[in-house]
VMD Tcl script that builds the backbone (N, CA, C; Angstrom):
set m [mol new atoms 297]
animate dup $m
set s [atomselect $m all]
$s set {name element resname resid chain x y z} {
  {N N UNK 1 A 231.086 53.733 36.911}
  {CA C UNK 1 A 230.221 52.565 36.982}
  {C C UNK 1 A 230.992 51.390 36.373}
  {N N UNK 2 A 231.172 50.283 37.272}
  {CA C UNK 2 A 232.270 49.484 36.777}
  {C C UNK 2 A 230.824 48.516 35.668}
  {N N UNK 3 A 231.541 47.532 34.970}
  {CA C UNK 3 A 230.984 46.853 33.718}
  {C C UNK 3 A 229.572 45.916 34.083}
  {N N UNK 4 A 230.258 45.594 35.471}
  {CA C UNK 4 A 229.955 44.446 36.567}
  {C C UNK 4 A 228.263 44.897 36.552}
  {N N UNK 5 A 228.527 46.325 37.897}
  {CA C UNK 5 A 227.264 47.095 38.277}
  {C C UNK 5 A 226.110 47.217 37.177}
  {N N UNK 6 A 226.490 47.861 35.746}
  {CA C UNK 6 A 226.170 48.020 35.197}
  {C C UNK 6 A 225.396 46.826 34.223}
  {N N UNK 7 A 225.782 45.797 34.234}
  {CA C UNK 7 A 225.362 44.497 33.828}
  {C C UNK 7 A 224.394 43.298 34.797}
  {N N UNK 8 A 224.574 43.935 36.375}
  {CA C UNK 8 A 223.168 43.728 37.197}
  {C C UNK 8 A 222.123 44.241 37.354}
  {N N UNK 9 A 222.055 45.794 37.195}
  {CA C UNK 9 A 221.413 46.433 37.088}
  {C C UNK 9 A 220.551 46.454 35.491}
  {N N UNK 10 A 221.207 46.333 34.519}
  {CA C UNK 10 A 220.695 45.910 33.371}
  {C C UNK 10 A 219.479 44.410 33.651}
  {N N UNK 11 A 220.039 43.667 34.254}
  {CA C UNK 11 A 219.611 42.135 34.657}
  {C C UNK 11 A 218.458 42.359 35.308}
  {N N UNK 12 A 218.622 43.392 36.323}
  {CA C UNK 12 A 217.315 43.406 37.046}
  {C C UNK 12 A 216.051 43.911 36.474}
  {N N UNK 13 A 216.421 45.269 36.107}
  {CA C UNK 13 A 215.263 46.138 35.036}
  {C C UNK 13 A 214.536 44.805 34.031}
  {N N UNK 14 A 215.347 44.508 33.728}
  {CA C UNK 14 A 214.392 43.102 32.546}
  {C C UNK 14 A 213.919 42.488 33.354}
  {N N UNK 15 A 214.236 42.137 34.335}
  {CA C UNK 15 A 213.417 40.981 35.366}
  {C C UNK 15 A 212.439 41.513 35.218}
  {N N UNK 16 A 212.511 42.728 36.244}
  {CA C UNK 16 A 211.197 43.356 36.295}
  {C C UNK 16 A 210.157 43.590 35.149}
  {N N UNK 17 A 210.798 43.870 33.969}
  {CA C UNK 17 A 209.812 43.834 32.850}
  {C C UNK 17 A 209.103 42.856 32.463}
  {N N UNK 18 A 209.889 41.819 32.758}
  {CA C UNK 18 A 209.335 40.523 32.440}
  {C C UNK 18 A 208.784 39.794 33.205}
  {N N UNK 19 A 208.414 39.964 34.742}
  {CA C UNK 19 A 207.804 39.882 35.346}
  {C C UNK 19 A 206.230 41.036 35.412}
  {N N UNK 20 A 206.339 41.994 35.507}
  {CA C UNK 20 A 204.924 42.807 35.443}
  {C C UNK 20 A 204.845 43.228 34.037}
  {N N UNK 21 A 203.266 43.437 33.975}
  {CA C UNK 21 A 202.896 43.866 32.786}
  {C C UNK 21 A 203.231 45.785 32.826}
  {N N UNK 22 A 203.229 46.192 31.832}
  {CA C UNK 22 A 203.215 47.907 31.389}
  {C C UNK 22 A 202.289 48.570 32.353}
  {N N UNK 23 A 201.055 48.285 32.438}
  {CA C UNK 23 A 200.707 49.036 33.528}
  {C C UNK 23 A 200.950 48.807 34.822}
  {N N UNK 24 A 202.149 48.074 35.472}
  {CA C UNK 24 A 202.754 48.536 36.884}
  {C C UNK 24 A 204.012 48.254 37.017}
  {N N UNK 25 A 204.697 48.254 35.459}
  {CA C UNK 25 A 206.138 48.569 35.771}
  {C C UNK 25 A 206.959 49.493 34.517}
  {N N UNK 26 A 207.393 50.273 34.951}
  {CA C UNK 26 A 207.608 51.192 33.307}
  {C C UNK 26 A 209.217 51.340 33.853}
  {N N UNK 27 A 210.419 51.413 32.915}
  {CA C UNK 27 A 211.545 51.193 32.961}
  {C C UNK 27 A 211.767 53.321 32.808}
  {N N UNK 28 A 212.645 53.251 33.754}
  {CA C UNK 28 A 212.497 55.217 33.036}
  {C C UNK 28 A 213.208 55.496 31.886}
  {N N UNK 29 A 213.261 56.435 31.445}
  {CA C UNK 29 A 214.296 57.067 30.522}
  {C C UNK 29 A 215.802 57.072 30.658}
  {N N UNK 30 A 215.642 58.391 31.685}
  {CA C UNK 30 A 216.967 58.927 31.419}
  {C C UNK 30 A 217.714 58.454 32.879}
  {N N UNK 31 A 217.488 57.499 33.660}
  {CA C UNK 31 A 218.085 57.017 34.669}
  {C C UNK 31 A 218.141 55.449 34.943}
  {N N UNK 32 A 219.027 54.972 35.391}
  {CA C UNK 32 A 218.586 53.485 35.785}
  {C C UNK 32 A 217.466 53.316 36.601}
  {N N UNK 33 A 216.488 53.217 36.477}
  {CA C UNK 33 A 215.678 53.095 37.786}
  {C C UNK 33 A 214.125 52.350 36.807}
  {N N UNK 34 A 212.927 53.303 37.431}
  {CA C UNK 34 A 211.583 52.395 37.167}
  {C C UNK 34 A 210.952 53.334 37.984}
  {N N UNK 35 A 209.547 52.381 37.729}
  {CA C UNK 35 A 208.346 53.057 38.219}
  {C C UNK 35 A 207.783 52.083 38.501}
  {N N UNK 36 A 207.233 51.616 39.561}
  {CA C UNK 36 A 206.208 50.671 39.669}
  {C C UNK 36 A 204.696 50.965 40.622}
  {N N UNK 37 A 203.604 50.578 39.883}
  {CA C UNK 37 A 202.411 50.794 40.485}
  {C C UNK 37 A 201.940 49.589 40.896}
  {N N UNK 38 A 200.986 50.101 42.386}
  {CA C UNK 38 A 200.659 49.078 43.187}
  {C C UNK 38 A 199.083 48.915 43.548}
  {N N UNK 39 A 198.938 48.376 42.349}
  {CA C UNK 39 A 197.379 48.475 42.843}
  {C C UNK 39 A 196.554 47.420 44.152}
  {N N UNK 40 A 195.917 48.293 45.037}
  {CA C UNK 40 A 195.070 47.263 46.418}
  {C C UNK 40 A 193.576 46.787 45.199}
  {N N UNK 41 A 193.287 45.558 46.368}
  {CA C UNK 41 A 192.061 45.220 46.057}
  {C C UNK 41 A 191.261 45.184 47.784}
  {N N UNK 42 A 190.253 46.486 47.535}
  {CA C UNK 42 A 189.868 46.401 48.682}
  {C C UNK 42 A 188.657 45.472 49.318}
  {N N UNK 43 A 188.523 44.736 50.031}
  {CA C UNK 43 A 187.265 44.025 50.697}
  {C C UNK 43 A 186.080 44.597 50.740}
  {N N UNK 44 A 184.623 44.057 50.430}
  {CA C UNK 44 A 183.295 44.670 50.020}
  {C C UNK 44 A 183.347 45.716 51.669}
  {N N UNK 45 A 182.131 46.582 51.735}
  {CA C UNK 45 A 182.023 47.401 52.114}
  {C C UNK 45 A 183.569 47.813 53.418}
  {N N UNK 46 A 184.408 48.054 52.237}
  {CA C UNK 46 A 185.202 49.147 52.739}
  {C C UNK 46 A 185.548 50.160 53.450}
  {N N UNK 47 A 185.361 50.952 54.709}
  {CA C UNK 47 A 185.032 51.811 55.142}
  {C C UNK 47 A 186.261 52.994 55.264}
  {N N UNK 48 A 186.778 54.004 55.453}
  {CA C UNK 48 A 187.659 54.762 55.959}
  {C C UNK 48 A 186.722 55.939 56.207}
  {N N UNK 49 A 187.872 56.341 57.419}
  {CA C UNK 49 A 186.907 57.619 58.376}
  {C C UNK 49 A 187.908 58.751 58.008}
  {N N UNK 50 A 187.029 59.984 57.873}
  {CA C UNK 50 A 187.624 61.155 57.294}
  {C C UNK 50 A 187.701 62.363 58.844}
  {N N UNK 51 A 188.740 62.362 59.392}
  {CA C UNK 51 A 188.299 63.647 60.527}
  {C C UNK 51 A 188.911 65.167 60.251}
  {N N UNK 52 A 187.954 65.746 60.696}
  {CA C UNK 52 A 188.018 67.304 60.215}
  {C C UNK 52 A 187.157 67.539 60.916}
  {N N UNK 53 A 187.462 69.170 60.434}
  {CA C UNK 53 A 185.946 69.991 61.186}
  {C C UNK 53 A 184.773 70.557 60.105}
  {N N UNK 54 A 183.441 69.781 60.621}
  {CA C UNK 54 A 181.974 70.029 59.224}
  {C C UNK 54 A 181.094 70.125 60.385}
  {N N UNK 55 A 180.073 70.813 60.014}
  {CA C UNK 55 A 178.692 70.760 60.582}
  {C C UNK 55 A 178.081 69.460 60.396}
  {N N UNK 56 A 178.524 69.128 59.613}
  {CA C UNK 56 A 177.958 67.235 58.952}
  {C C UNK 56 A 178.626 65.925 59.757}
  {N N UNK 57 A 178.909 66.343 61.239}
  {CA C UNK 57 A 179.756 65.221 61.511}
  {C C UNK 57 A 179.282 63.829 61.598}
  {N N UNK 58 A 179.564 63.013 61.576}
  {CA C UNK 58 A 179.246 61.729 61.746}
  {C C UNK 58 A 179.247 61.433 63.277}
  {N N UNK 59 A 181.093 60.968 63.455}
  {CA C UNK 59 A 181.490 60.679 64.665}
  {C C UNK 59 A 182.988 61.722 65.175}
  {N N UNK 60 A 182.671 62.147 66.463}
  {CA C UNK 60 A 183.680 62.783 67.118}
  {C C UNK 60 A 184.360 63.853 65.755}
  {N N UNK 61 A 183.458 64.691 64.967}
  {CA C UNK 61 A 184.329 65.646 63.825}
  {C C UNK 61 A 184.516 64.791 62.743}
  {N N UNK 62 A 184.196 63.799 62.117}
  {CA C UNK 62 A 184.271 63.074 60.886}
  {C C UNK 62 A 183.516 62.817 59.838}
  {N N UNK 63 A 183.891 62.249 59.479}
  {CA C UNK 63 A 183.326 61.040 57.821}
  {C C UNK 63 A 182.978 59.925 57.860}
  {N N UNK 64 A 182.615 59.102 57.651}
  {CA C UNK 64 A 182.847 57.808 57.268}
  {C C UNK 64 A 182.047 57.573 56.188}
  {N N UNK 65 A 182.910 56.995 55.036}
  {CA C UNK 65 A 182.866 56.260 53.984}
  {C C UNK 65 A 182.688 54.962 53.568}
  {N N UNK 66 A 182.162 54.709 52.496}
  {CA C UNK 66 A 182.604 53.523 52.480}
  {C C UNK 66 A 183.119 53.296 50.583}
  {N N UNK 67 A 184.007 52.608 50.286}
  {CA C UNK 67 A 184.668 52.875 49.301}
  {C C UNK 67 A 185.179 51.539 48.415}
  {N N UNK 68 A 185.213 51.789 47.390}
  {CA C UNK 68 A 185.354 50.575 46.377}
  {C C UNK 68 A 186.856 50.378 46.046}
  {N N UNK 69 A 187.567 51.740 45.479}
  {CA C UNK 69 A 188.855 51.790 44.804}
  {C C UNK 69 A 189.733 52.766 45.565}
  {N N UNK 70 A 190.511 52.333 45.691}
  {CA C UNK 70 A 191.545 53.684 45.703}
  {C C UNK 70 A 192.545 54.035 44.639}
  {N N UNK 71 A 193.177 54.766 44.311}
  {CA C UNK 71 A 194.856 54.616 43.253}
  {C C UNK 71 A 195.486 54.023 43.368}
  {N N UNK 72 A 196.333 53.808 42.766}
  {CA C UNK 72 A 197.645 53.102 42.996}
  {C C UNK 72 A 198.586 53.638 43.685}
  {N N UNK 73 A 199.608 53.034 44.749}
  {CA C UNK 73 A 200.634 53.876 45.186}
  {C C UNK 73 A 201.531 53.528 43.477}
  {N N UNK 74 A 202.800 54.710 44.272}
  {CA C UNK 74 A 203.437 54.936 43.510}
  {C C UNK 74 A 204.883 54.064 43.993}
  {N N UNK 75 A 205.601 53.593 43.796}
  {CA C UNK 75 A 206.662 53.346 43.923}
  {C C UNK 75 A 207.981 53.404 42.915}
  {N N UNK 76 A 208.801 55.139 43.107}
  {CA C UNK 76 A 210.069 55.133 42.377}
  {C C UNK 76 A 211.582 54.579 42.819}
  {N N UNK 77 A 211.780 54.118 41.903}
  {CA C UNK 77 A 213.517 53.937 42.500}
  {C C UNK 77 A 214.356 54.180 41.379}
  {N N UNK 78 A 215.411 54.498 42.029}
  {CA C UNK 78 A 216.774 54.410 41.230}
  {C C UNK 78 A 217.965 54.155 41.704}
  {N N UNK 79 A 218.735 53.357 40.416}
  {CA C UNK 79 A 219.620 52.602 41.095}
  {C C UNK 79 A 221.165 53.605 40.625}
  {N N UNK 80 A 221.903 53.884 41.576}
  {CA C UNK 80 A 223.259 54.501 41.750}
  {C C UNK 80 A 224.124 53.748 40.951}
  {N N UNK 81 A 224.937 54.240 40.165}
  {CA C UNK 81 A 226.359 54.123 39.300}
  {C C UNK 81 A 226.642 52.793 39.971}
  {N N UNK 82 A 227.362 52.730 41.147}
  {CA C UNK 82 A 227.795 51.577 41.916}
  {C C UNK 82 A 226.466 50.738 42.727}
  {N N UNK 83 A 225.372 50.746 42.452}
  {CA C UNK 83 A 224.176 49.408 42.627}
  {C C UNK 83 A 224.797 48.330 41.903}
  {N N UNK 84 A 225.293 47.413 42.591}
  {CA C UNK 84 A 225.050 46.852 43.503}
  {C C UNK 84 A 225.993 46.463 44.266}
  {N N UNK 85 A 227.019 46.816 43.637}
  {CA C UNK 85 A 228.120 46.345 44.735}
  {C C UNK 85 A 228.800 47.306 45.790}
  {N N UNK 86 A 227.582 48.870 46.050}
  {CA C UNK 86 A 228.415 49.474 47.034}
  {C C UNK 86 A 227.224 49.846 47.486}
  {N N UNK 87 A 226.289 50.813 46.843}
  {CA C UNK 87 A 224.994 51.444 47.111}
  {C C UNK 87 A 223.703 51.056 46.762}
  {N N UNK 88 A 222.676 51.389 47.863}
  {CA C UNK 88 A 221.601 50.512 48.029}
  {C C UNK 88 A 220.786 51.359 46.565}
  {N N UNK 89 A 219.671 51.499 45.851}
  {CA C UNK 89 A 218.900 51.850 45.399}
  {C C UNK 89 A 217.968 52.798 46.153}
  {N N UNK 90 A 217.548 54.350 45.687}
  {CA C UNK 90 A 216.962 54.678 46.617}
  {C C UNK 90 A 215.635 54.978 46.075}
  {N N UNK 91 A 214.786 54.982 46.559}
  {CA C UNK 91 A 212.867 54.807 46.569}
  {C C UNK 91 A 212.288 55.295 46.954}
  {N N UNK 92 A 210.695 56.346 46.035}
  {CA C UNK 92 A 210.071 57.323 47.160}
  {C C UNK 92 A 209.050 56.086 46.904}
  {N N UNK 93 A 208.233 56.377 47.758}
  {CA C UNK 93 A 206.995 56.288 47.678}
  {C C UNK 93 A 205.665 57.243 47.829}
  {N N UNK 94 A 204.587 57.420 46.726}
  {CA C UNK 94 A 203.910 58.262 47.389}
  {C C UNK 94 A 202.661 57.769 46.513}
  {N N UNK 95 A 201.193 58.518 46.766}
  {CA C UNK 95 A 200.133 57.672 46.531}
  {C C UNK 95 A 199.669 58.885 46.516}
  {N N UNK 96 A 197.928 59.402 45.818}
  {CA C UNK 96 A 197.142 60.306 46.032}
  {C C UNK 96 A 196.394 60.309 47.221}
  {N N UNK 97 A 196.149 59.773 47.682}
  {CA C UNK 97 A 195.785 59.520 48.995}
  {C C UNK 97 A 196.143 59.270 50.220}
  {N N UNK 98 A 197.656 59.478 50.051}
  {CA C UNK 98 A 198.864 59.521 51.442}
  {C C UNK 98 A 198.914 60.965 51.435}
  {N N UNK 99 A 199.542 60.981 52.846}
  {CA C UNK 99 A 200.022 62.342 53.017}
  {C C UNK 99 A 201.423 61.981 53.514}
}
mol reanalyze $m
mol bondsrecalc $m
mol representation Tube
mol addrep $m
């Protein structure tokens, strides 16, 4: 990790800290990288349709809901030895409510 990489990547992590508050950006431990949470704000009566198979169907085998909150996605990354001057950062994403 040349001095360089290592001194943008330093640069950025603080951005980020100093831009979001603790609950949607946490710096990790033991890697260059982060955590960031993404919270939605959903519009009054909300709806999402659930399909499966119930004796309770609604429509065509379903659900429908209507819903206030969901979780937060998740968004991890981490940034590689050589970020930024060779390799991109790589990022999962995942949410309780994705599949």
């Amino acid at each position: 990790m040349s001095s360089e990489d290592r001194e943008a990547q330093e640069d950025e992590l603080l951005a980020l800290a100093s831009i979001y508050d603790g609950d949607e950006f946490r710096k990790a431990e033991s890697v260059q990288g982060g955590e960031t949470r993404i919270y939605l704000d959903l519009p009054q009566n909300f709806k999402i349709f659930v399909s499966g198979n119930s004796n309770e169907c609604l429509q065509n085998s379903g659900f429908e809901y209507t819903i206030c909150f969901l979780p937060p996605l998740v968004l991890n990354f981490e940034l590689p030895p050589d970020y930024p001057s060779s390799s991109p950062p790589s990022f999962t994403l995942s949410g309780k409510w994705l599949s």
